[in-house]
N, C-alpha and C positions, 0 to 999 in steps of 0.2 A: 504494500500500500504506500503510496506517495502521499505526504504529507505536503500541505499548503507551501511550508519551510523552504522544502524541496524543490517543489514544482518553481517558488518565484527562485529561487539560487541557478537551476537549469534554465530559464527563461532569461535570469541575467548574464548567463554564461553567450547566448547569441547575442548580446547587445554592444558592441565595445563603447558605446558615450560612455557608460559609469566608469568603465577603465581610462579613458582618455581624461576626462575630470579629474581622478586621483594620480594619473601622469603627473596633470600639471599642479597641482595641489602639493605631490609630495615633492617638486622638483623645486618650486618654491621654499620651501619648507627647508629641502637641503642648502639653498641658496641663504636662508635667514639664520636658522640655529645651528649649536651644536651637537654634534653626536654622542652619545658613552664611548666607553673605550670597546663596548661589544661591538660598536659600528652601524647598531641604531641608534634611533633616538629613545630617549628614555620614557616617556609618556603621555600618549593622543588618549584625549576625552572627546567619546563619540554623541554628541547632544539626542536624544527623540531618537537613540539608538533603536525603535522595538523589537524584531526578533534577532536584529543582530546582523541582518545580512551585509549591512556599508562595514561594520566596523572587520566583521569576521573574512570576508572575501578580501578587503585591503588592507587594512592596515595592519592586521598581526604580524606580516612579516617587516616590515619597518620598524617596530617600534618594541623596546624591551618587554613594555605594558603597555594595554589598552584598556579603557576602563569606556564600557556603555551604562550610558542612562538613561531610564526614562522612568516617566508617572506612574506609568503601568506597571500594574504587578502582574497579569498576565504577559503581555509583551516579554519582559525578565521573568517570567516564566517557561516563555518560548525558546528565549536565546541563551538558557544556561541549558535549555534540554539537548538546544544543536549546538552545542558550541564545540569548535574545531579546533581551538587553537589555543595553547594551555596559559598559554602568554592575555589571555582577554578573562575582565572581569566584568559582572554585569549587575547594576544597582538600582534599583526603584529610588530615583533622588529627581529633584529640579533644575533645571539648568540654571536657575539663576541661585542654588546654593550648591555647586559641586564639591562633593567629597572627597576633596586633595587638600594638600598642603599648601600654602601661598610657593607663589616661583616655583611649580613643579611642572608645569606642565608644556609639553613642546607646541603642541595641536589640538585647537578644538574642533572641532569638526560639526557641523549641524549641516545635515542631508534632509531638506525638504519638512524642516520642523521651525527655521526662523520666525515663520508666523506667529506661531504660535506661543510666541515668548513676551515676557517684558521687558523688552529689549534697554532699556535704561538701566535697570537689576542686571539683564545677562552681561553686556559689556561692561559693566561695573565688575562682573563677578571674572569676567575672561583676566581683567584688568588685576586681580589679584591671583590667579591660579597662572598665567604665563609667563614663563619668565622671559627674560631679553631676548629678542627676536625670537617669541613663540608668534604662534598664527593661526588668527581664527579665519576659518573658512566653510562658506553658507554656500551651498547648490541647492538648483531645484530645478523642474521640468518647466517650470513654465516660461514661455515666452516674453513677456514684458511684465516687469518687476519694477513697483516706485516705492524709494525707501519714504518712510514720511515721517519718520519721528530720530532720527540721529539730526546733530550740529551740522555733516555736512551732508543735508539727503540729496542734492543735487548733483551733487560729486559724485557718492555713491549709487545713486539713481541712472547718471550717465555709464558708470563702469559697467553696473547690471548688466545694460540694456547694450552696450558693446560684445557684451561677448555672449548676449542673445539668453540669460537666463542661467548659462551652467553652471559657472562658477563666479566665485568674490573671493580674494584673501585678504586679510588685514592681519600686520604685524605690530606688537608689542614694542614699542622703540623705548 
């Protein structure tokens, strides 16, 4: 029997955009932080992780730790039943209080869940869990994206809408 899990991880397996997004995501990323001395990074917070698929198909192998979060207790219910990768942990928390240390964190990551936040809280909160050139970075499917509640939404509003929706980074300076 093929679990729901399953079915969207094989369906993402034909698609390469989600792969091509985490290209440039994690190529930035190497471009801004540092590495440990294992030759990842030390640890990406996966935002509205729910079963786990963004954070378990990419990032595990980059980064020493992963930690997913999300509201849901089913959702981290889902992604500790398929989780693949020994390096990822998975927590019913909120993005706007995540369960790290101050300056621990390389990459936040929010896949298609930025809506859904308080975004004044969340970049307040990236603002204390990243450290020097850590980098948050918001994807999502849709086409035209207007930021409308950050200092600079027209700036960010323009970058959206250049690269058509996929991706956004912003770094920690």
């Amino acid at each position: 029997m093929m679990t729901l899990y399953r079915y969207l991880n094989m369906l993402s397996a034909d698609l390469d955009t989600p792969q091509k997004v985490f290209d440039i995501i994690l190529e930035y990323t190497r471009q801004q932080a540092i590495r440990c001395k294992s030759g990842n990074f030390p640890l990406a917070v996966d935002v509205g992780c729910g079963p786990g698929l963004m954070s378990t198909s990419f990032l595990a192998p980059h980064f020493d730790k992963v930690l997913g979060i999300d509201i849901s207790e089913a959702q981290i219910a889902e992604a500790n039943a398929n989780k693949e990768y020994d390096n990822i942990e998975y927590k019913v928390a909120q993005a706007e209080n995540i369960p790290v240390e101050d300056n621990s964190v390389t990459l936040v990551q929010v896949a298609t869940a930025l809506h859904w936040l308080d975004h004044e809280k969340f970049y307040r909160e990236c603002d204390r869990v990243l450290v020097v050139g850590g980098v948050i970075a918001a994807f999502s499917h849709y086409p035209d994206i207007q930021v409308i509640d950050h200092p600079n939404k027209d700036h960010l509003t323009r970058i959206f809408r250049e690269v058509k929706g996929d991706q956004i980074t912003l770094t920690k300076t």
